[in-house]
VEXVO-58108 format. One line per 5 residues: number of its first residue (from 0); their letters; for each residue x, y, z of C-alpha. Coordinates in nm, 2 decimals. Each point is the difference from the previous one (the first is absolute). Last residue first. Example, Ala and Ser with C-alpha at 12.3 -4.5 7.8 and 13.67 -1.06 7.14 Angstrom:
REM VEXVO-58108
1	SA	1.37,-0.11,0.71; -0.14,-0.34,0.07
This chain:
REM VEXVO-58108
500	XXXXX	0.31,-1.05,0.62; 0.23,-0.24,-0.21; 0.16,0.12,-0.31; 0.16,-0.18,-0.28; 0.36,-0.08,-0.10
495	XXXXX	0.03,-0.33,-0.09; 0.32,-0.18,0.07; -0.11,-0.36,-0.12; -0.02,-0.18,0.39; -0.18,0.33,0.12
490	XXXXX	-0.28,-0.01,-0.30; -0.10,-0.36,0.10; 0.09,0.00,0.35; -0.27,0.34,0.02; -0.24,-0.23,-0.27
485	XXXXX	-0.03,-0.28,0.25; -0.02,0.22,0.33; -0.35,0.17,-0.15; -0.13,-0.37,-0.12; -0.07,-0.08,-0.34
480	XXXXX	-0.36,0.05,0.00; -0.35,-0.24,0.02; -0.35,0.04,-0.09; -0.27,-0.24,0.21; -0.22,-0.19,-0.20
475	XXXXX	0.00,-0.28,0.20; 0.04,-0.32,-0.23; 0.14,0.22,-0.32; 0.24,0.15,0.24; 0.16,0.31,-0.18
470	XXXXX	0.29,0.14,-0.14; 0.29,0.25,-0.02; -0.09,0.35,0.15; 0.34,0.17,0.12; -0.02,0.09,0.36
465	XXXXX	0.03,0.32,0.23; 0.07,0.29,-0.26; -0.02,0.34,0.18; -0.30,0.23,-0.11; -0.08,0.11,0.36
460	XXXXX	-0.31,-0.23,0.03; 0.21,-0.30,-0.11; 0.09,-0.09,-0.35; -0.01,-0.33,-0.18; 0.13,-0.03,-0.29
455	XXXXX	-0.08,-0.19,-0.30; 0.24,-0.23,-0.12; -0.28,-0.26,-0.11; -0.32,0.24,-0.05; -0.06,-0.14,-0.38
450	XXXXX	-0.15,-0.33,0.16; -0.28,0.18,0.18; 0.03,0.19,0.36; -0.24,0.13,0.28; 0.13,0.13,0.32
445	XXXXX	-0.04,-0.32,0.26; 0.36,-0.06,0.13; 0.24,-0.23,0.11; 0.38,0.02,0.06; 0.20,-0.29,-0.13
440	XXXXX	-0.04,-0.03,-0.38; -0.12,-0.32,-0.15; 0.35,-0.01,-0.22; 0.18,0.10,0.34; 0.20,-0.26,0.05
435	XXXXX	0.20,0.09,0.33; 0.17,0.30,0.09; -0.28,0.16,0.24; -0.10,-0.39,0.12; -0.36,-0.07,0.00
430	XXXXX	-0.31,0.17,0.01; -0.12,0.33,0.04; -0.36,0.21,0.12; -0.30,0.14,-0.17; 0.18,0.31,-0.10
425	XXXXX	-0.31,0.22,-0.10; -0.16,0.12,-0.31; -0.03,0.32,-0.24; -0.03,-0.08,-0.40; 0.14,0.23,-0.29
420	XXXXX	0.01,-0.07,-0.36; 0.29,0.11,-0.18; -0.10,-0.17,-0.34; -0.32,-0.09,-0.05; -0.25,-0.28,0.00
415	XXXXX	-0.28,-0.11,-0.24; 0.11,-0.35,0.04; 0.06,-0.03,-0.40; 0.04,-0.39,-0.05; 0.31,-0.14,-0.13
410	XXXXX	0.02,-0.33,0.18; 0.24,0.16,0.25; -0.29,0.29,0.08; 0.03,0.32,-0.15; 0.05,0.31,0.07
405	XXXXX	0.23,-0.06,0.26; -0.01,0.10,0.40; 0.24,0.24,-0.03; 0.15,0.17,0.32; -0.06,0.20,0.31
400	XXXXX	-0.03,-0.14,0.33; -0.11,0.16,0.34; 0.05,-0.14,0.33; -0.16,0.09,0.34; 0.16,-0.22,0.30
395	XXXXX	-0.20,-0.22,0.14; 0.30,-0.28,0.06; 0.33,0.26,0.01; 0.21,0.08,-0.27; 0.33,-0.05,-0.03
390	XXXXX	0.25,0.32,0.08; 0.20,0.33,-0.13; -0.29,-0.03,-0.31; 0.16,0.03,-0.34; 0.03,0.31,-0.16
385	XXXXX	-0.25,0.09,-0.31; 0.13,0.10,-0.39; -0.11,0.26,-0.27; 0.27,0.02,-0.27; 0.23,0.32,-0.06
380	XXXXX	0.30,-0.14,-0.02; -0.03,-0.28,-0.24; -0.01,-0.06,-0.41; 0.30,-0.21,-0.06; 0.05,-0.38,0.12
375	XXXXX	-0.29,0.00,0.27; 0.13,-0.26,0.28; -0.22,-0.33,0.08; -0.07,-0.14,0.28; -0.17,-0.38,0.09
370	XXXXX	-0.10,-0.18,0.27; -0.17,-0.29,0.08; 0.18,-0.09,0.30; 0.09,-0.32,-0.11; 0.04,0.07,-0.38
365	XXXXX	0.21,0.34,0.09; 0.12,0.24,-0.27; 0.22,0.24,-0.08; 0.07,0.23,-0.33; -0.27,-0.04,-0.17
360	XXXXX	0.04,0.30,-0.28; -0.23,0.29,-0.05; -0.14,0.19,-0.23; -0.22,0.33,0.06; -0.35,0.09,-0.09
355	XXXXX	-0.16,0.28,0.18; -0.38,0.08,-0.03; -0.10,0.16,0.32; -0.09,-0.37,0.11; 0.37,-0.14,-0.04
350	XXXXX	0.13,-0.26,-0.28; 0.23,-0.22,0.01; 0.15,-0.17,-0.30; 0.17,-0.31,0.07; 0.36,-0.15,-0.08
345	XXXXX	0.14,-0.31,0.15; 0.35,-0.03,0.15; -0.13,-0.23,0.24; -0.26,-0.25,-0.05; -0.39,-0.02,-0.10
340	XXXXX	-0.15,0.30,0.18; -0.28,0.01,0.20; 0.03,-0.35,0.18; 0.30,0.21,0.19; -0.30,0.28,0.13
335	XXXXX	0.08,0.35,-0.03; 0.24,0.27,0.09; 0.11,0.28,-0.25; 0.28,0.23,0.07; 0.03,0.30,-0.21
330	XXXXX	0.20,0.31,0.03; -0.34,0.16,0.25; 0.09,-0.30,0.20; -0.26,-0.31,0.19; -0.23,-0.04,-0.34
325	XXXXX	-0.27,-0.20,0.04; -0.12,-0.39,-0.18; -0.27,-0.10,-0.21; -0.09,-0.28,-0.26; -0.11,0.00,-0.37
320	XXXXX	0.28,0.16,-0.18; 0.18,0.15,0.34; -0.24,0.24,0.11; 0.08,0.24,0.31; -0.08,0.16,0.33
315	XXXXX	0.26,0.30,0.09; -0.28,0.28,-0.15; -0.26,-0.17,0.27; 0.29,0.11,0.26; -0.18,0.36,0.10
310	XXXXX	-0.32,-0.09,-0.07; 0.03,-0.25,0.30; 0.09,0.23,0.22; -0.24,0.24,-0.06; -0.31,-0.26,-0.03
305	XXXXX	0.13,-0.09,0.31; -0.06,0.32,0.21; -0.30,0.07,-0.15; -0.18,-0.33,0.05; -0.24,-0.05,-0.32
300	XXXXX	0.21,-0.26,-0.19; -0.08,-0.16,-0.30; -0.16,0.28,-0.22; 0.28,0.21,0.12; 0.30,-0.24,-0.09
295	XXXXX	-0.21,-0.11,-0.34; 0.01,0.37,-0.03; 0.41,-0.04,-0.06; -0.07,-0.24,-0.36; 0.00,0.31,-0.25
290	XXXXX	0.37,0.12,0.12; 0.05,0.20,-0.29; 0.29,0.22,0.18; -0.05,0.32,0.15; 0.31,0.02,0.16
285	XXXXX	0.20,0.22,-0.27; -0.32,0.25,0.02; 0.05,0.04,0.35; 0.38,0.04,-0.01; -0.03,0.31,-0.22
280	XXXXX	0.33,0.02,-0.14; 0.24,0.32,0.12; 0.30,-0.24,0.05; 0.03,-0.01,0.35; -0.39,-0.05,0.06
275	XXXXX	0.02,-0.32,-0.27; 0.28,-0.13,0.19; -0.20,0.03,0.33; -0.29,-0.20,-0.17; 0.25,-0.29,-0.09
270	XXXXX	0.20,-0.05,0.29; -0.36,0.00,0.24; -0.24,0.23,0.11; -0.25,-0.12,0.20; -0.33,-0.14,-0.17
265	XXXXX	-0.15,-0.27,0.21; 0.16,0.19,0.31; 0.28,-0.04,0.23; 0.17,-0.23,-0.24; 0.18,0.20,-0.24
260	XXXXX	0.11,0.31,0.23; 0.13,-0.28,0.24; 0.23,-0.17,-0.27; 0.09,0.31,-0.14; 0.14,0.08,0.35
255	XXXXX	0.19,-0.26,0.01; 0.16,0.02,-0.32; 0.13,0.39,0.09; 0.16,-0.20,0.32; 0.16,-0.22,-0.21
250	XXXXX	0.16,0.23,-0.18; 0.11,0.22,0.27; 0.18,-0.33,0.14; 0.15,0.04,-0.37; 0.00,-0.37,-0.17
245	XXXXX	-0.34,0.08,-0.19; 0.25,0.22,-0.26; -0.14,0.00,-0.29; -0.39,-0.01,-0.01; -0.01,0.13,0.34
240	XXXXX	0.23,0.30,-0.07; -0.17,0.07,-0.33; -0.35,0.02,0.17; 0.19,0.23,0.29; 0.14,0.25,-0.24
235	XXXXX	-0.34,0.04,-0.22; -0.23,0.06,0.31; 0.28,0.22,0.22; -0.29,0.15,0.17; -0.23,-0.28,0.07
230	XXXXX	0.30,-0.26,0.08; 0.11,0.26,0.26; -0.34,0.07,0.15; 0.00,-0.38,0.01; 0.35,-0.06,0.16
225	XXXXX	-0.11,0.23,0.26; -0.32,-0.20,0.09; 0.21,-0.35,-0.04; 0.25,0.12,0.33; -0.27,0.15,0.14
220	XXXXX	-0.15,-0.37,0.06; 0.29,-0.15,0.05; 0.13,0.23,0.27; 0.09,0.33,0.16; 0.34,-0.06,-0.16
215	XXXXX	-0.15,0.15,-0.40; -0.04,0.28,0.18; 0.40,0.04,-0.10; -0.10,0.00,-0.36; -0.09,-0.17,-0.31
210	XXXXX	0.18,-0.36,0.11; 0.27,-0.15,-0.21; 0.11,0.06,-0.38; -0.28,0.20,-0.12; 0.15,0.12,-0.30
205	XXXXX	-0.11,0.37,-0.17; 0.12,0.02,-0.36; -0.28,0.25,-0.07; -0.15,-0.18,-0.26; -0.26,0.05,-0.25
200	XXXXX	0.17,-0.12,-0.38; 0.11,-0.32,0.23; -0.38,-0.07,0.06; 0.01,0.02,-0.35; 0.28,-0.26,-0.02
195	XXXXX	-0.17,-0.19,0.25; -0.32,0.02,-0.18; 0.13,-0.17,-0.31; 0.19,-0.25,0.17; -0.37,-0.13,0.19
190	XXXXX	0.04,0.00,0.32; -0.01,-0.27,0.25; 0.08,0.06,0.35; 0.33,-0.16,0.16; -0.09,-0.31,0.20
185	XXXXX	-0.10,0.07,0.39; 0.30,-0.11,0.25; -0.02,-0.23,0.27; 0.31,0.00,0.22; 0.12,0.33,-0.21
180	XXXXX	-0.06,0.19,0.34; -0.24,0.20,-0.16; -0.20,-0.26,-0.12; 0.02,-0.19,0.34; -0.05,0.33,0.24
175	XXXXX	-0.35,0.06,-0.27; -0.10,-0.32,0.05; 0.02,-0.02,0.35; -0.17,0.34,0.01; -0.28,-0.13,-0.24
170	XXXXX	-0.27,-0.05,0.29; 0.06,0.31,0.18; -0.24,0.21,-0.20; -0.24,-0.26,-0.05; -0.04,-0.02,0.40
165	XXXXX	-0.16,0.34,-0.03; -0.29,-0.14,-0.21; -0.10,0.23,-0.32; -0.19,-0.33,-0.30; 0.02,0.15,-0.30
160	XXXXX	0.19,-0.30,-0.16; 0.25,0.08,0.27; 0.02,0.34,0.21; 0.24,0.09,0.29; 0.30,0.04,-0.17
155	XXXXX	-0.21,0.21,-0.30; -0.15,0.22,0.30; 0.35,0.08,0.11; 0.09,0.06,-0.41; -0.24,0.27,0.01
150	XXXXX	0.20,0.19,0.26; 0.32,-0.02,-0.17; -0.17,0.08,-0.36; -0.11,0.34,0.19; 0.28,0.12,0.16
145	XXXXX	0.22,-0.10,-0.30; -0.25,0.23,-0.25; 0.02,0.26,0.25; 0.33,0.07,0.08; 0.13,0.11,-0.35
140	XXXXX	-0.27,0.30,0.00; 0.08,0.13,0.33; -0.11,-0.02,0.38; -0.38,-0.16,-0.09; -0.04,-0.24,0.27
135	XXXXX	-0.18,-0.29,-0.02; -0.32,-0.16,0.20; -0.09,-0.32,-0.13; -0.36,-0.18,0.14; -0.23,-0.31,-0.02
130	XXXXX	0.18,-0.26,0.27; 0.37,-0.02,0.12; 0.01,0.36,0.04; 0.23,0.04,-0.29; 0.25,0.32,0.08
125	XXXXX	0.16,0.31,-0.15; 0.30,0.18,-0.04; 0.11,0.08,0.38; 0.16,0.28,0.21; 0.07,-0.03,0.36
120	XXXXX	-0.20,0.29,0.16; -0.08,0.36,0.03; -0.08,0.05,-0.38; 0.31,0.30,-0.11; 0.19,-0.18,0.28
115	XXXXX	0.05,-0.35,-0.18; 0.15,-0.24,0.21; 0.15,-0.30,-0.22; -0.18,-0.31,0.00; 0.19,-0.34,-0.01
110	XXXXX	0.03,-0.11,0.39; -0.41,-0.03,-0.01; -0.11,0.38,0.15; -0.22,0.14,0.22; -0.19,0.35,-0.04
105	XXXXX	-0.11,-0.09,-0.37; 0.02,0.17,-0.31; -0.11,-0.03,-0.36; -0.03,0.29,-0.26; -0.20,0.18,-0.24
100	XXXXX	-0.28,-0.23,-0.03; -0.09,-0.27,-0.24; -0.27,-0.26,0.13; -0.07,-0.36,-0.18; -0.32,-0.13,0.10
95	XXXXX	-0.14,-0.35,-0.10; 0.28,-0.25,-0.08; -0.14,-0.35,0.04; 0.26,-0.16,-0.21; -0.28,-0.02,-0.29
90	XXXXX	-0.08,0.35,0.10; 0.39,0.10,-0.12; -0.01,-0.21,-0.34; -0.32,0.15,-0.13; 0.16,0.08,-0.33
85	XXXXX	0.28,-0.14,0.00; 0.37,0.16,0.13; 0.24,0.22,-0.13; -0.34,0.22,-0.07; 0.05,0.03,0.39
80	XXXXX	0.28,0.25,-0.07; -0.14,0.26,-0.22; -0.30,0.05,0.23; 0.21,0.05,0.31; 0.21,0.23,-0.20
75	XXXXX	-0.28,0.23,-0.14; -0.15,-0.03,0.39; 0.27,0.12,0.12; 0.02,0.26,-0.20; -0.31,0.12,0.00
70	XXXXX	0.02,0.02,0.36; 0.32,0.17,0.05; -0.20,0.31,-0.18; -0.27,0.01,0.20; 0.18,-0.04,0.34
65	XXXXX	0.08,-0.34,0.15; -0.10,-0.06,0.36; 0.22,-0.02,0.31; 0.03,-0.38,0.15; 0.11,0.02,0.33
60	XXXXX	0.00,-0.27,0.28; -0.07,-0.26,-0.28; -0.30,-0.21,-0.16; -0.11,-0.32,-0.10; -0.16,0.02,0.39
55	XXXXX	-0.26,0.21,-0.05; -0.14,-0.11,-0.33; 0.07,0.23,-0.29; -0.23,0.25,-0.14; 0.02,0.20,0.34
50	XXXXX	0.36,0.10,-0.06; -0.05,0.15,-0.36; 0.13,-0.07,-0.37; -0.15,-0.31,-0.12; 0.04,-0.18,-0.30
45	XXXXX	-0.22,-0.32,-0.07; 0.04,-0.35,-0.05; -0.12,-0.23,-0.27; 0.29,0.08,-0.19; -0.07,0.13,-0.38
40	XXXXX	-0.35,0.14,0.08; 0.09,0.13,0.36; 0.35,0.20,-0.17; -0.26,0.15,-0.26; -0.28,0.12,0.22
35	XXXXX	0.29,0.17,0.25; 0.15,0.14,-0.30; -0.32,0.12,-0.15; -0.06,0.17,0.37; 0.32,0.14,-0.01
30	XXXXX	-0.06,0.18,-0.29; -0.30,0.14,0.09; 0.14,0.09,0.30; 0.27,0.20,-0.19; -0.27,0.18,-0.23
25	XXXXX	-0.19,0.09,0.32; 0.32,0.12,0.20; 0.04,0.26,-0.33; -0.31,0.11,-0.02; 0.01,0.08,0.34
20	XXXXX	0.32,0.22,-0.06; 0.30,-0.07,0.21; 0.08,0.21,0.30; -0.18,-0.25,0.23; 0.22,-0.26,-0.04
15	XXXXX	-0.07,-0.30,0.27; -0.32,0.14,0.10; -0.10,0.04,-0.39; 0.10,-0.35,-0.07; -0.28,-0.15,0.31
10	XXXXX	-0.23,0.21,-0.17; 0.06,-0.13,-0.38; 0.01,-0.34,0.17; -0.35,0.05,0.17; -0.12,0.12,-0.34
5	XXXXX	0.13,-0.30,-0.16; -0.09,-0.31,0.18; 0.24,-0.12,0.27; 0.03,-0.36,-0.09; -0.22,-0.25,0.05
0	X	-0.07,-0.07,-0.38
């Protein structure tokens, strides 16, 4: 650890209190020092209580140091709040160094700080640094746990499938102004009845109705930090908000932000883990689904960065009897292939790779597109599912499919394939008209398939879908997808609700 090791803690505790006894300032720096080991196992980050532990410029014109006592207690509440998140969660966003100090103050101010005269300076709460580092202030015991989800939510803006760029953080600002708006708003969450009415056993009867506060003006991107200290400290009032009343402004900010924790890193908490945080369930253990096919994602892929991503929408990729297809909503909205199914109104079983089996109904379909949804009749929301790229692909472009090759040949033969098998290729270019007859699919590409792989997706190196695997040239051996704009006109033209990154 790179902390302060014990006996220079017990000295640098002595200084600050010299009245106590030593054994005393050893028994609290031995505390603090299982603290510190405990808050690094469960974050990736670790805690930090002095100027020079923090780069130069993640700091403030005055920062006065915690005393013994105030720094066990911040530390107790520091730990108690990142187990809100997983395990890891704040080094996946790139979090490194998260410093707790007595107070925050600077000689100039931002139109929003009060002057503080006990610290000489316009008084803050804490700060991201754009890179590695948190500073917080520790003023009371109410304060801290906001401070602190505010500032983690900065690096969540700026992170996406693990991947911290500071033009992340303004990339969802349009999206945000739209949801908030009500121009383009995010579908209520869904809960389970059963944990609404326990969530309802928990609550405070808080509403968020608009914006969290009057920093909330500085901008977008403050505006979504203070609405995630507020959705992480009013857990059980702002799931049942979401769930039943997604028409609030406040509402859709809350969504907004689950949408960002979610996809900034493989595993960000979503809906489903936060529920199991509200309600006192270990949301680790409730995620640990039999997912026996997800190393096929490793032993395929040996870039970090898109082995992430694409173990993150694997769960979305699914078997329809002997043919594939993905999931685009956690309430159930399967695409695939039109040659797929048989006709409208038909029934399947589909089955995910963590060992999920729902029903679902064809509800639309498309001969000349080749495409196909179906809805899940009972049984949804809480399924896996993948967005859909914000644009087509581009020729070169990496492309990754998952689906189900078939176990056996047409004739009957076992192939010796299985299901959820993973291949990495390239677009190799497009053809025709977007609209047109896609039954040899329009967009190109050279990831391997077999029969069973009709409806399979295929996701860009973010995870996004980009094409729908439908056929394949027998005279050139080139694989072909729907094309990207012919399953957007698709889902548009039958009121899908989906999401586009």
């Amino acid at each position: 650890m790179s902390h302060l090791p014990t006996r220079s803690l017990v000295a640098a505790l002595a200084v600050l209190s010299p009245q106590a006894p030593l054994e005393a300032h050893a028994a609290a720096a031995s505390e603090l020092d299982e603290l510190v080991d405990a808050f690094a196992a469960r974050t990736g980050a670790r805690l930090v209580f002095t100027r020079e532990e923090v780069p130069a410029d993640a700091g403030f014109d005055v920062m006065p140091l915690l005393d013994a006592a105030r720094r066990l207690d911040a530390a107790r509440i520091a730990l108690a709040e990142a187990t809100k998140y997983p395990r890891g969660y704040l080094g996946a966003l790139g979090l490194r160094t998260i410093g707790l100090y007595q107070g925050l103050a600077s000689k100039t101010g931002d139109g929003f700080r009060p002057w503080a005269p006990r610290l000489g300076g316009y008084r803050y709460f804490g700060q991201w640094d754009g890179d590695h580092t948190i500073v917080a202030a520790y003023y009371n015991d109410p304060q801290l746990p906001l401070t602190l989800h505010h500032e983690v939510f900065h690096g969540v803006d700026a992170t996406v499938d693990g991947v911290q760029l500071a033009s992340n953080a303004a990339e969802d600002d349009a999206r945000f102004a739209a949801a908030v708006a009500g121009e383009q708003r995010y579908p209520a969450a869904a809960i389970a009845a059963e944990d609404l009415a326990a969530l309802a056993g928990r609550s405070g009867g808080v509403v968020l109705d608009d914006a969290v506060s009057d920093y909330a003006a500085k901008g977008p991107g403050e505006d979504q930090a203070e609405t995630a200290r507020h959705l992480m400290s009013h857990l059980p009032d702002a799931l049942i908000q979401i769930a039943t009343q997604p028409e609030l402004a406040g509402s859709q900010r809350l969504l907004h932000v689950l949408d960002q924790y979610a996809r900034s890193t493989v595993d960000g908490p979503d809906v489903a883990w936060l529920v199991d945080v509200a309600l006192g369930r270990d949301p680790a253990a409730s995620r640990q689904r039999d997912n026996q096919y997800l190393h096929k994602v490793d032993d395929e892929i040996r870039d970090p960065s898109l082995r992430r991503a694409i173990r993150r929408v694997q769960p979305a990729a699914v078997r329809l009897g002997r043919a594939s297809g993905v999931n685009l909503a956690s309430t159930g909205t399967i695409l695939t292939a039109a040659h797929v199914v048989d006709a409208h109104g038909q029934r399947l079983r589909v089955a995910f790779p963590d060992g999920t089996t729902v029903n679902a109904v064809v509800t639309a379909i498309d001969h000349t597109l080749d495409l196909a949804l179906l809805t899940v009749e009972a049984g949804g929301g809480d399924l896996a599912w993948a967005p859909l790229a914000a644009a087509a692909p581009v020729r070169g472009a990496t492309v990754v499919v998952i689906g189900q090759p078939g176990t056996r040949t047409p004739a009957g033969e076992a192939t010796g394939y299985l299901p959820w098998h993973v291949s990495r290729g390239q677009i190799r270019g497009v053809r025709g008209d977007a609209l047109a007859d896609q039954s040899l699919g329009g967009t190109m590409h050279d990831a391997w398939t077999y029969w069973g792989h009709s409806g399979s997706p295929l996701f860009d190196d973010h995870g996004r879908i980009v094409g729908l695997h439908n056929s394949w040239d027998s005279s050139t051996a080139m694989r072909h997808a729907v094309r990207h704009e012919a399953i957007v006109h698709f889902l548009d033209a039958h009121g899908v609700s989906y999401t586009r990154r």
